[in-house]
Steps between C-alpha positions, in 0.01 A plus 500: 500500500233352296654570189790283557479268727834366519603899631338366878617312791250273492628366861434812633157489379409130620651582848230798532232240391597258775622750793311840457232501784250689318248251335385692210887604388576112536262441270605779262893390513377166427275589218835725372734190532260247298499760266877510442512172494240434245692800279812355576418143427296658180807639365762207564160248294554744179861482457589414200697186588281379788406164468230317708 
């Protein structure tokens, strides 16, 4: 999963941040999605023909 983060359902993750009744595993899931985010965004910034 962290390897490539384009492999995840990255829904499936943010719905377990919002929904999942236990505190501390909202907080996890929504530590895990920012993370695929940031790796996600990370990867689309170095493409070669990206262009800000």
């Amino acid at each position: 999963m962290l390897a490539d983060p384009w492999a995840v359902d990255i829904q499936e993750i943010w719905e377990q941040a919002a929904h999942n009744p236990d505190p501390d595993k909202r907080k996890l899931f929504d530590a895990l999605h920012t993370y695929l985010l940031d790796k996600r965004q990370e990867q689309i910034i170095n493409e070669k023909h990206f262009v800000i």
